[in-house]
Backbone atoms as SQL, in Angstrom:
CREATE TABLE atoms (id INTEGER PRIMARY KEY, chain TEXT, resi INTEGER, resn TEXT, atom TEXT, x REAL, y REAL, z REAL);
INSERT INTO atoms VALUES
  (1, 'A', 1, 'UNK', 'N', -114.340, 63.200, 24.036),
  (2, 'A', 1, 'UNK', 'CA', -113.860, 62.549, 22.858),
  (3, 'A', 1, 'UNK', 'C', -114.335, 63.272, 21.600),
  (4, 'A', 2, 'UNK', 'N', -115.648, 63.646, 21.705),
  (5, 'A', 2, 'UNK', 'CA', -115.985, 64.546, 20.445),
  (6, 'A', 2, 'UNK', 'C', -115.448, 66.004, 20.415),
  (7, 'A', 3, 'UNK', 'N', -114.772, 66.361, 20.993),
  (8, 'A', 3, 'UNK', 'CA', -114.455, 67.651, 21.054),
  (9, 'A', 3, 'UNK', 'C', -113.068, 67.095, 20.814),
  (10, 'A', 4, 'UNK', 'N', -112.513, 66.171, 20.752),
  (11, 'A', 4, 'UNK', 'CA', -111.378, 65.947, 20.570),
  (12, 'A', 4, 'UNK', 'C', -110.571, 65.982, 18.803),
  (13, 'A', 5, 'UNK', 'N', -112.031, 64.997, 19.030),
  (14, 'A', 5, 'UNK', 'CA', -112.001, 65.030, 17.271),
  (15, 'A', 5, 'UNK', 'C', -112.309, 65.800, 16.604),
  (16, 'A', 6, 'UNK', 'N', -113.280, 67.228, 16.837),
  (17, 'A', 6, 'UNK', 'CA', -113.544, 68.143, 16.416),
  (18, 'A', 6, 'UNK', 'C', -112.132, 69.136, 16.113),
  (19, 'A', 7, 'UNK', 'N', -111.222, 69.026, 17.081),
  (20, 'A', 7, 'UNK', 'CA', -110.258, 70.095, 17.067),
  (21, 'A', 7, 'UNK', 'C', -109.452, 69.235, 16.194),
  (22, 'A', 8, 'UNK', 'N', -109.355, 67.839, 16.249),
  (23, 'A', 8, 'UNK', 'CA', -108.229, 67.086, 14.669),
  (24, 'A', 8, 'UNK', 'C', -108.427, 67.303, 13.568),
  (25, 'A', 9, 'UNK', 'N', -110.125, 67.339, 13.072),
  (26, 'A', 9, 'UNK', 'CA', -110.632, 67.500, 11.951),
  (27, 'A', 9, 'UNK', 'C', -110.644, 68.757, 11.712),
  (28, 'A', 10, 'UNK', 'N', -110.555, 70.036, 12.761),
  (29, 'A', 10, 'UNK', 'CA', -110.243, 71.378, 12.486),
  (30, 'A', 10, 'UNK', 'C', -108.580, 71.632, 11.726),
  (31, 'A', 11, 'UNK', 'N', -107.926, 70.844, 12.740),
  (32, 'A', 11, 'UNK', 'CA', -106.193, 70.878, 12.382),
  (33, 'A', 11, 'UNK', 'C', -106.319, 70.157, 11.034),
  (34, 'A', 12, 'UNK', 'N', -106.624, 69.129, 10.891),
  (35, 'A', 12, 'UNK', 'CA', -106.634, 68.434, 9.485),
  (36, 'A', 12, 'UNK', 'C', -106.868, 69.698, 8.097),
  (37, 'A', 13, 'UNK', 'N', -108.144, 70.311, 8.462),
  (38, 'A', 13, 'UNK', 'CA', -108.544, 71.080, 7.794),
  (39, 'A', 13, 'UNK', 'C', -108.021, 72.522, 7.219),
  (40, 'A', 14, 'UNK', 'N', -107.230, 72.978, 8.228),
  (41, 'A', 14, 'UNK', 'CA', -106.135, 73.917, 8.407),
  (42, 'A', 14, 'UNK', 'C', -104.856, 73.651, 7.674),
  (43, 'A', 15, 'UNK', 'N', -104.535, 72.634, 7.833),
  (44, 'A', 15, 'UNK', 'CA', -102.979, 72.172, 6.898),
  (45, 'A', 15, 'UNK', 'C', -102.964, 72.196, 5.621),
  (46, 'A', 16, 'UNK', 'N', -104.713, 71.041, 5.523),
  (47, 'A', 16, 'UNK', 'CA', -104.665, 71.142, 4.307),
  (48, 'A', 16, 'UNK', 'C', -105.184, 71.900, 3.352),
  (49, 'A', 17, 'UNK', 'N', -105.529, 73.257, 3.930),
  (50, 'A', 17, 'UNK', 'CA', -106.049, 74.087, 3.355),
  (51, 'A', 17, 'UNK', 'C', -104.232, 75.202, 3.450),
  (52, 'A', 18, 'UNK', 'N', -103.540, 74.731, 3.676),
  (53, 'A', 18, 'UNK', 'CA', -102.063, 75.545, 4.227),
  (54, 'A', 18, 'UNK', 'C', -101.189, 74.760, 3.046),
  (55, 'A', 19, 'UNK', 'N', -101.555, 73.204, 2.640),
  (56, 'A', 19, 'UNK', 'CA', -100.895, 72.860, 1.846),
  (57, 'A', 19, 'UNK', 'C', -101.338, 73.311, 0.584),
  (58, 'A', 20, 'UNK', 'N', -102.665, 73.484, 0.073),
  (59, 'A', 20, 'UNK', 'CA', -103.234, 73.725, -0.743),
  (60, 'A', 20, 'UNK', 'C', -102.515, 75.281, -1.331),
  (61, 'A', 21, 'UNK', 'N', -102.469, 76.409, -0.493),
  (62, 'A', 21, 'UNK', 'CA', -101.720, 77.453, -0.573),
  (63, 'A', 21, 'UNK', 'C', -100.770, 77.338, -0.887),
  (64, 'A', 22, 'UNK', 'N', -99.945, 76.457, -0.128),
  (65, 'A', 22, 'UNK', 'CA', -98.256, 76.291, -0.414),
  (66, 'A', 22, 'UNK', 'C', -98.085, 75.642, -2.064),
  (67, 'A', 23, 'UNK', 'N', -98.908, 74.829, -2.530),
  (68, 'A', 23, 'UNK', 'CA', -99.017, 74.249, -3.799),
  (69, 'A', 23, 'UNK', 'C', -98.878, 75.144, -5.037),
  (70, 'A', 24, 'UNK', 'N', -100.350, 76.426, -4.611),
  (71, 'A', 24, 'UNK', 'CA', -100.562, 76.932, -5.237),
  (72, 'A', 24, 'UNK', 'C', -99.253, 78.153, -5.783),
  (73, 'A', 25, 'UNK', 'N', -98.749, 78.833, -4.038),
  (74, 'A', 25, 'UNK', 'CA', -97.705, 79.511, -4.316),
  (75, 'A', 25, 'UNK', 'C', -96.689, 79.314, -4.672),
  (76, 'A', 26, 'UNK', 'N', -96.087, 77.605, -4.953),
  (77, 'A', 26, 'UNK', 'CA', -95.233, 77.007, -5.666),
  (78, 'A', 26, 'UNK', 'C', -95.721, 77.300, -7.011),
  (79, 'A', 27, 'UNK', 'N', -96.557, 77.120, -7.781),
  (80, 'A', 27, 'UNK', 'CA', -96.857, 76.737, -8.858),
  (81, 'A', 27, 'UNK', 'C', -96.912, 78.377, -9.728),
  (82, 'A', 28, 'UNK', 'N', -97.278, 79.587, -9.124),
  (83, 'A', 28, 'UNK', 'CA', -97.045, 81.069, -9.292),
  (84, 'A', 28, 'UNK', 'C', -95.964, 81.164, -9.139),
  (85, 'A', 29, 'UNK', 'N', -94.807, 81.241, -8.112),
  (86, 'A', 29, 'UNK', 'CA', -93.398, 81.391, -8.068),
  (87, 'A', 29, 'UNK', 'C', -93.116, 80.699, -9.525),
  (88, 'A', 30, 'UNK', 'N', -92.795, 79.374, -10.187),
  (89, 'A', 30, 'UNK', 'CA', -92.444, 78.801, -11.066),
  (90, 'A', 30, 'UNK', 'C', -92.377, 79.707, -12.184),
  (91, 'A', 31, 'UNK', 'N', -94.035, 80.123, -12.048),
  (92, 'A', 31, 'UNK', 'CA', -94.925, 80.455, -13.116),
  (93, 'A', 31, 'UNK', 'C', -94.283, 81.945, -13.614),
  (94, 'A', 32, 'UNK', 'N', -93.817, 82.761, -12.622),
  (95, 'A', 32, 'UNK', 'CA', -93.054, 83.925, -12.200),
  (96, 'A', 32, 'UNK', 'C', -91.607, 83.427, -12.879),
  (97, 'A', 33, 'UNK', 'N', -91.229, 82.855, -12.260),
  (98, 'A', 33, 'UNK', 'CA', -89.049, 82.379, -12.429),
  (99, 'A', 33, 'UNK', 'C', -89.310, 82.251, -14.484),
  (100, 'A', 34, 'UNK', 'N', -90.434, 81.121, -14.577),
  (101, 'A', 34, 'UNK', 'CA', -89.993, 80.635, -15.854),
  (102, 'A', 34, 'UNK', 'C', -90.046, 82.261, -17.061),
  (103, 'A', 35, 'UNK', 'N', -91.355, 82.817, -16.815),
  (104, 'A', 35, 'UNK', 'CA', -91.478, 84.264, -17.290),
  (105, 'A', 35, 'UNK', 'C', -90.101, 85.313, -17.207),
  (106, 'A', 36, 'UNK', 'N', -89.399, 85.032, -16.126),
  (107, 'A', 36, 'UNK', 'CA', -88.271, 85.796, -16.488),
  (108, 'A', 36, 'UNK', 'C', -87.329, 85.541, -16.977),
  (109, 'A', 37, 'UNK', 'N', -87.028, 84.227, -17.051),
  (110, 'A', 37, 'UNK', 'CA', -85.995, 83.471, -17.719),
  (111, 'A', 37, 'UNK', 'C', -86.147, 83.291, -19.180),
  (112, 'A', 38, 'UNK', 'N', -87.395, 82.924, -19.486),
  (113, 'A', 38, 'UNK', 'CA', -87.932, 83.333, -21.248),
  (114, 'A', 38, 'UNK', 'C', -87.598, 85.057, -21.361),
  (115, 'A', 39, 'UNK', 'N', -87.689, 85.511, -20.717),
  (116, 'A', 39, 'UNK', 'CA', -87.631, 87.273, -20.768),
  (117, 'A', 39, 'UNK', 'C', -86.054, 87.515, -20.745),
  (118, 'A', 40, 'UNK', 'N', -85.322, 86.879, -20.326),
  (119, 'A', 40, 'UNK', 'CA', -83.649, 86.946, -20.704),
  (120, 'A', 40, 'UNK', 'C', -83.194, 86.545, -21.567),
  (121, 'A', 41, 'UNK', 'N', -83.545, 85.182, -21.591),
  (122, 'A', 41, 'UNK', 'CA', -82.958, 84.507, -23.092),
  (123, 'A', 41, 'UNK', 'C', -83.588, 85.533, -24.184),
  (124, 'A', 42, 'UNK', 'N', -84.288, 86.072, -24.092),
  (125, 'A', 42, 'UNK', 'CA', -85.223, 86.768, -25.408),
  (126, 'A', 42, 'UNK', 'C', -84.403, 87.615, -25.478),
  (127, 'A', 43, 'UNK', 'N', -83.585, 88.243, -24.407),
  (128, 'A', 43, 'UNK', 'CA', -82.601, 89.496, -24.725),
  (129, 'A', 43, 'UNK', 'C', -81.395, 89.587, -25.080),
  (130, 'A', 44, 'UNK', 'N', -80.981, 87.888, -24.721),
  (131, 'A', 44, 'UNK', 'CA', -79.692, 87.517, -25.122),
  (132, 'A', 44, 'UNK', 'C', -79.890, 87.265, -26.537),
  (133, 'A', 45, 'UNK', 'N', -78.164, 87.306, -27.520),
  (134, 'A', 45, 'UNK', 'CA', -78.282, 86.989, -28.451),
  (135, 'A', 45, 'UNK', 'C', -77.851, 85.667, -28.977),
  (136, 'A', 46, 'UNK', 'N', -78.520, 84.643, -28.595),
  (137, 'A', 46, 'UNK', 'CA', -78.480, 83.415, -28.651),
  (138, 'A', 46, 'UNK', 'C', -78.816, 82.527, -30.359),
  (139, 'A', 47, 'UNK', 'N', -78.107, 81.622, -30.152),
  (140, 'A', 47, 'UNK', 'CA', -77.830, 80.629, -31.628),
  (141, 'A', 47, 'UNK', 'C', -79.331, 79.845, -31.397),
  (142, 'A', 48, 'UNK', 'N', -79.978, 79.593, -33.000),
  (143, 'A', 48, 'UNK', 'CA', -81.173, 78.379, -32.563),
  (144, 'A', 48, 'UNK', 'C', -80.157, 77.393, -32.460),
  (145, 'A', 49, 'UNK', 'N', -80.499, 75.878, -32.654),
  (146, 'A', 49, 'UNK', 'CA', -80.160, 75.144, -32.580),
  (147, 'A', 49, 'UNK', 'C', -79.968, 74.483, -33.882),
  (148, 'A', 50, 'UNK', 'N', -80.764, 74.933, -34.851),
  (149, 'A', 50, 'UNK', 'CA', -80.415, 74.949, -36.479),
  (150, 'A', 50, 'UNK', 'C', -79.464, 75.464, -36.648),
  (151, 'A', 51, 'UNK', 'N', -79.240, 76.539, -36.359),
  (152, 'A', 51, 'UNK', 'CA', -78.266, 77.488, -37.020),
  (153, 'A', 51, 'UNK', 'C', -76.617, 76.583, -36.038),
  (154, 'A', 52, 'UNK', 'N', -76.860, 76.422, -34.951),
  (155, 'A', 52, 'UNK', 'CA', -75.651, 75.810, -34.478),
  (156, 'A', 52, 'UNK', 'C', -75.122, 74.780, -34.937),
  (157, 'A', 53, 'UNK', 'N', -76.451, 73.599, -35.573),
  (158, 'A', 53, 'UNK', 'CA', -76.212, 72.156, -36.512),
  (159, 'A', 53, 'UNK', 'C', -75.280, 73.054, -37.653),
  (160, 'A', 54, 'UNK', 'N', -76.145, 73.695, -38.670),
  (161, 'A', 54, 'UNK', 'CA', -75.504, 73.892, -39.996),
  (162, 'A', 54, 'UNK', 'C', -74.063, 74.459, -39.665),
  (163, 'A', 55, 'UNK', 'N', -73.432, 75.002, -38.743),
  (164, 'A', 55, 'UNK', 'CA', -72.223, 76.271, -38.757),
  (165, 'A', 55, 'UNK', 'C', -70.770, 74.507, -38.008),
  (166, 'A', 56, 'UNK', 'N', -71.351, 73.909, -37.700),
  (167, 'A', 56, 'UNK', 'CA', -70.798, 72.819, -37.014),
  (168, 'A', 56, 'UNK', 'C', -70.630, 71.700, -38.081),
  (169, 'A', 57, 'UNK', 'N', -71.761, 71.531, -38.904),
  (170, 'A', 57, 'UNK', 'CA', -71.393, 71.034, -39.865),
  (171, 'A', 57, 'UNK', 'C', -70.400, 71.765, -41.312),
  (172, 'A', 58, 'UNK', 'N', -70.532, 72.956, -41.515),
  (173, 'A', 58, 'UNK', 'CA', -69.565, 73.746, -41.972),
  (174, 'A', 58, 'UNK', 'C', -68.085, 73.649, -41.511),
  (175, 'A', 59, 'UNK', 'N', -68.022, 73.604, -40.547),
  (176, 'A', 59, 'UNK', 'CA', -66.685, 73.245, -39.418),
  (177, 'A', 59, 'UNK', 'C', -65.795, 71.808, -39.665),
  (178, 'A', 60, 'UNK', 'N', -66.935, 71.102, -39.736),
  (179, 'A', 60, 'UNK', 'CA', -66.378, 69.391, -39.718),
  (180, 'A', 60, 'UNK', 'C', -66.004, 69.823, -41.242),
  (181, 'A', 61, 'UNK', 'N', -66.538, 70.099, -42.217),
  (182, 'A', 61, 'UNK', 'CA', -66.544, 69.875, -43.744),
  (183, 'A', 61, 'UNK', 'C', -65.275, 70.471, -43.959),
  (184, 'A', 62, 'UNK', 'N', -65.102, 71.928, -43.407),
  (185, 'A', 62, 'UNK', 'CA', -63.805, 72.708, -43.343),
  (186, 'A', 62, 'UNK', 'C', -62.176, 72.054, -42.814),
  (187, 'A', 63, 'UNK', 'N', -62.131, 70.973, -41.860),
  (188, 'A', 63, 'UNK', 'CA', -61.881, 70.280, -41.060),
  (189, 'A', 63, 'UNK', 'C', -61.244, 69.169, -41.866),
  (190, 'A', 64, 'UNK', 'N', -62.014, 68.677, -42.307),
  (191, 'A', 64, 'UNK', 'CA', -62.358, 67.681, -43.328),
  (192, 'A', 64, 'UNK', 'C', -61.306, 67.965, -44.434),
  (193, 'A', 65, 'UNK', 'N', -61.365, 68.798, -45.048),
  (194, 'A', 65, 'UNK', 'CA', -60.788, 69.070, -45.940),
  (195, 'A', 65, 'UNK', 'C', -59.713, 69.664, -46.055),
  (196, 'A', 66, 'UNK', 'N', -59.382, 70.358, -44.747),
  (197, 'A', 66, 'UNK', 'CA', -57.527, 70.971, -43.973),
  (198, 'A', 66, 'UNK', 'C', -56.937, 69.765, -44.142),
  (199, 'A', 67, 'UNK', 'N', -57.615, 68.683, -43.609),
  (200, 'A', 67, 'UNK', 'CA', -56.670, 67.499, -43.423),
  (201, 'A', 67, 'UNK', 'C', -56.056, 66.583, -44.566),
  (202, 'A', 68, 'UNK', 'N', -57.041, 66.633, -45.834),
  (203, 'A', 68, 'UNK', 'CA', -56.864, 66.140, -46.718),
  (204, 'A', 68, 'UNK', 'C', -55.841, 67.091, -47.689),
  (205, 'A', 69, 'UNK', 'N', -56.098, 68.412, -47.506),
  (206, 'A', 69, 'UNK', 'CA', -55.171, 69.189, -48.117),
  (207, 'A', 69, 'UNK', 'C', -53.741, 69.068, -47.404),
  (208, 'A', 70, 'UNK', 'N', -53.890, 68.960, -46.199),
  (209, 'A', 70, 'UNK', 'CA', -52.704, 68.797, -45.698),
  (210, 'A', 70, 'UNK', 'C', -51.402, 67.611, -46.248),
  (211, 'A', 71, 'UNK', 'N', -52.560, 66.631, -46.111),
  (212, 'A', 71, 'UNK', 'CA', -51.950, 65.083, -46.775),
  (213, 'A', 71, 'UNK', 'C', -51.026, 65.249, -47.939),
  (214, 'A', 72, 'UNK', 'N', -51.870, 65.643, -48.898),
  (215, 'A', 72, 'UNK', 'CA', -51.867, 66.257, -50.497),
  (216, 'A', 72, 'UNK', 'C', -50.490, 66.787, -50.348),
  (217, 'A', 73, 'UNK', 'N', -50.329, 68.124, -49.239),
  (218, 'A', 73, 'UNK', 'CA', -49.364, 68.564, -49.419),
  (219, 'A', 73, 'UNK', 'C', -47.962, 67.802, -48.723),
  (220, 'A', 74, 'UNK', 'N', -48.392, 67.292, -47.865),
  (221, 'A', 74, 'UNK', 'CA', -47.203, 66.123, -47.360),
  (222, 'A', 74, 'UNK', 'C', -46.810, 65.422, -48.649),
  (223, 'A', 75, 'UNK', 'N', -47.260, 64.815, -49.414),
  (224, 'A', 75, 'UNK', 'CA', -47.165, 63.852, -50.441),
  (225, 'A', 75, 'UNK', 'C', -46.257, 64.861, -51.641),
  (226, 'A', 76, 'UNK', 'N', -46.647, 65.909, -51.974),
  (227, 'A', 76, 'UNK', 'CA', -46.320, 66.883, -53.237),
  (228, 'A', 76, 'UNK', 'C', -44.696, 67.127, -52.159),
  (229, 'A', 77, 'UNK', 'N', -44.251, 67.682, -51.048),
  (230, 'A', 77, 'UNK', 'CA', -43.692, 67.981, -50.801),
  (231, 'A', 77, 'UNK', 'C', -42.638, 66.605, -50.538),
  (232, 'A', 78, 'UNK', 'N', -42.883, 65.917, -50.568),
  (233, 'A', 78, 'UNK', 'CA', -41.978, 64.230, -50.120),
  (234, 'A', 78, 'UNK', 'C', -41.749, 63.495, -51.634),
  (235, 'A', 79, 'UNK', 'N', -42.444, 63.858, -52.928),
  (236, 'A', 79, 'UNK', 'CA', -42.412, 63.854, -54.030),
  (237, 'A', 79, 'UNK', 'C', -41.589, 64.977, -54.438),
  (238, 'A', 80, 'UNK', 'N', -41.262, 66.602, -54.268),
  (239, 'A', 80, 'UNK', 'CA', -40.190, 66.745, -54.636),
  (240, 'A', 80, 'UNK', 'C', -38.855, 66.620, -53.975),
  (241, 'A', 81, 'UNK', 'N', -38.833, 66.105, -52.372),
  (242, 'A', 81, 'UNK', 'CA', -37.526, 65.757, -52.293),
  (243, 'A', 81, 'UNK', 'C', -37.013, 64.892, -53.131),
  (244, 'A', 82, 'UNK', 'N', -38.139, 63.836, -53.547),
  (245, 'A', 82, 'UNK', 'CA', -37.373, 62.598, -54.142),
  (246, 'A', 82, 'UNK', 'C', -36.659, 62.856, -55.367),
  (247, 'A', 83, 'UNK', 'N', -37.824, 63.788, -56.408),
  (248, 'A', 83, 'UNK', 'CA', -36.812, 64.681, -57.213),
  (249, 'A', 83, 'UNK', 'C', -35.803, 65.501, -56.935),
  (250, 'A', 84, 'UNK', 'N', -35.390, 65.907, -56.537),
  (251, 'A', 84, 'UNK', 'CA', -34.410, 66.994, -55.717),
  (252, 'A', 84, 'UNK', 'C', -33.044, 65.611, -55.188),
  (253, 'A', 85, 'UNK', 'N', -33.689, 64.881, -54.904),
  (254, 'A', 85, 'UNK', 'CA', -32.280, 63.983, -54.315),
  (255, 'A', 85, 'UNK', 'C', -32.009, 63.182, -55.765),
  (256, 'A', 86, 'UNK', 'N', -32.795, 63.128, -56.379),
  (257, 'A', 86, 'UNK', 'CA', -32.039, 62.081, -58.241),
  (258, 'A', 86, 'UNK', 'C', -31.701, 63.137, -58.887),
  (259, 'A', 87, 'UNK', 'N', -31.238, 64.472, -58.416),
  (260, 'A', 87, 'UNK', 'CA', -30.560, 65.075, -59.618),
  (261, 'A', 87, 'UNK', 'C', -29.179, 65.222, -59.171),
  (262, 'A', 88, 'UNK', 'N', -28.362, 65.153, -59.918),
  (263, 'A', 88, 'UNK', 'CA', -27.122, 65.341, -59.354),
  (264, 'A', 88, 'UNK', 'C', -26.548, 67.147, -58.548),
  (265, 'A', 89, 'UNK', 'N', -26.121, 67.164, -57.815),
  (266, 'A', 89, 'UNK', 'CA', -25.676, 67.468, -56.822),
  (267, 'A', 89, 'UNK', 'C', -26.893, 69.147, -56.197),
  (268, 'A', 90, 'UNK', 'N', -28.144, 67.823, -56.368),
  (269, 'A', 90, 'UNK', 'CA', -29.287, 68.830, -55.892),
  (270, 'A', 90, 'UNK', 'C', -29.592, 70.438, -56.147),
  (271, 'A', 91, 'UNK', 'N', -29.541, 69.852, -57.998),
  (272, 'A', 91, 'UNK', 'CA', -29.601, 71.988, -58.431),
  (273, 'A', 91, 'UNK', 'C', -30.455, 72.305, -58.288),
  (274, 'A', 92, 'UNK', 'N', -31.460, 71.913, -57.939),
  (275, 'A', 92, 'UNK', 'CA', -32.888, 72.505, -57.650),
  (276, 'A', 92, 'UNK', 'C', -33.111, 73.250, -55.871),
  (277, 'A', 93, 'UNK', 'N', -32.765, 72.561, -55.446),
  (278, 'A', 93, 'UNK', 'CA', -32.181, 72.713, -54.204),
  (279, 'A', 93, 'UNK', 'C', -31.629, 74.204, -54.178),
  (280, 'A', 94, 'UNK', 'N', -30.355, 74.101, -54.689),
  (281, 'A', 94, 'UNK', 'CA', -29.176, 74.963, -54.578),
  (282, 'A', 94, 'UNK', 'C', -30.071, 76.398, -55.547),
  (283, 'A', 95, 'UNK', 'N', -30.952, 76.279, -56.217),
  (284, 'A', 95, 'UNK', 'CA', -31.459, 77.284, -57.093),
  (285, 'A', 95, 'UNK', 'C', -32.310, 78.072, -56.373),
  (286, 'A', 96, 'UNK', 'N', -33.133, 77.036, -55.460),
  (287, 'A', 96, 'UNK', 'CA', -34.067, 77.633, -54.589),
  (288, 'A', 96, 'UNK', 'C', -33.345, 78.887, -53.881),
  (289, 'A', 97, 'UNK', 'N', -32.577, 77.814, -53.089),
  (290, 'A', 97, 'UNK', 'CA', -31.379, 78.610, -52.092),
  (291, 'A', 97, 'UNK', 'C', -31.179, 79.983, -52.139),
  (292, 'A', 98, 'UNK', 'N', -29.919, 79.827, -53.283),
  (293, 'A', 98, 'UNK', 'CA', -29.467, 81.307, -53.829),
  (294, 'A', 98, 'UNK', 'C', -30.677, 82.649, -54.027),
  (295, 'A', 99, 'UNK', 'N', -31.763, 82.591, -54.478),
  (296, 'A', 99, 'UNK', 'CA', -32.183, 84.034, -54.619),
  (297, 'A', 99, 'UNK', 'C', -32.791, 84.098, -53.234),
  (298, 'A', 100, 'UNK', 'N', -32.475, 83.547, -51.841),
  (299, 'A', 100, 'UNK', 'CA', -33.199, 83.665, -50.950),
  (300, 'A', 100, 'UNK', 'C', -32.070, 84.404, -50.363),
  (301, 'A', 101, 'UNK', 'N', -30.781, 83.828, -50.007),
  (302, 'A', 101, 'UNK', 'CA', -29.967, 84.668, -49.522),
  (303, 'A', 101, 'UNK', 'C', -29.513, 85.972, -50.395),
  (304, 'A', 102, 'UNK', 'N', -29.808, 86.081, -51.266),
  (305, 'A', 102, 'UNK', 'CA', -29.333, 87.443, -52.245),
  (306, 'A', 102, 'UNK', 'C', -30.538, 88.546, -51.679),
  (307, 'A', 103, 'UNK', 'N', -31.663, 87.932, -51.501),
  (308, 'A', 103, 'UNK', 'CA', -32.643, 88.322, -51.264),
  (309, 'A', 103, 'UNK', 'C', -32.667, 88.999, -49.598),
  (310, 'A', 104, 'UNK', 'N', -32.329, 87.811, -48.851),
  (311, 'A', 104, 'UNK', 'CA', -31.560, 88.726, -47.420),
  (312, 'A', 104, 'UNK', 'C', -30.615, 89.620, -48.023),
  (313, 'A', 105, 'UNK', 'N', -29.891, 89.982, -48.117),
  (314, 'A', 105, 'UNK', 'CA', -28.739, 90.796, -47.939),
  (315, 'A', 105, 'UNK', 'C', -27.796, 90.217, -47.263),
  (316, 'A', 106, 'UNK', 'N', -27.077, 88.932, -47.376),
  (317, 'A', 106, 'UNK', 'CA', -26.711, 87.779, -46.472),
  (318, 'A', 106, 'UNK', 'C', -25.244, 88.585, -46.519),
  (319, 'A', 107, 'UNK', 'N', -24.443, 88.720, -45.877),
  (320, 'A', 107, 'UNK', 'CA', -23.186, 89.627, -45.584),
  (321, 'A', 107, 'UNK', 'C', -21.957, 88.809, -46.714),
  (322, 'A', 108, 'UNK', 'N', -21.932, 87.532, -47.041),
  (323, 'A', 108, 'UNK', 'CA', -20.957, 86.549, -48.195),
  (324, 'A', 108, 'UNK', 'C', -21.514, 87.081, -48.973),
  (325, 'A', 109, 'UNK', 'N', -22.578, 87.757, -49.679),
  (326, 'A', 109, 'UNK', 'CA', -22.881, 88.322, -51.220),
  (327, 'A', 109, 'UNK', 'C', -22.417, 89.694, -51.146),
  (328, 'A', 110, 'UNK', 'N', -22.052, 90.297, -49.807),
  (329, 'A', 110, 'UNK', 'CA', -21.625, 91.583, -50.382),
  (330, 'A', 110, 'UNK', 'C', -19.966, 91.922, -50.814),
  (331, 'A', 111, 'UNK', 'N', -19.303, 90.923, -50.574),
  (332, 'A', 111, 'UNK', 'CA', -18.217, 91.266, -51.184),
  (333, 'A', 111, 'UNK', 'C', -17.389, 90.289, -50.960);
């Protein structure tokens, strides 16, 4: 019986001197992976995370303001149809028109 237990408390002693290793060589591997991965990103040319806030907020603001210009111009442009349709027989219209086709070379202006 004592020799029994001698060889458990040997095995006991063995593992956990096997886990202790395995711990350790987990914790070097890591220690290894994370070192090279800081060592790539360092080579890449990567955004902080400031610089990605401010350029995103530049974006929305830019964004922001397409849309409102856009509006603006919906409105200016739906404001002169309305002028364009109360004049009689739409000379503004017809004024536009003409120097565009003169301007083609439209084949009815040449003769």
């Amino acid at each position: 019986m004592q020799s029994q237990n001698k060889i458990l408390d040997d095995m006991a002693r063995v593992a956990s001197s096997a886990m202790g290793v395995a711990a350790g060589m987990r914790g070097e591997v890591e220690a290894r992976v994370r070192e090279q991965l800081e060592r790539l990103l360092a080579q890449m040319d990567l955004v902080s995370r400031e610089d990605f806030e401010v350029i995103k907020a530049v974006a929305v603001a830019a964004r922001e303001e397409q849309e409102a210009l856009s509006a603006k111009l919906a409105a200016l442009e739906a404001r002169l149809a309305a002028l364009e349709g109360t004049q009689p027989g739409g000379g503004a219209a017809k004024a536009a028109k003409r120097p565009a086709k003169a301007g083609k070379g439209a084949p009815e202006d040449a003769g």
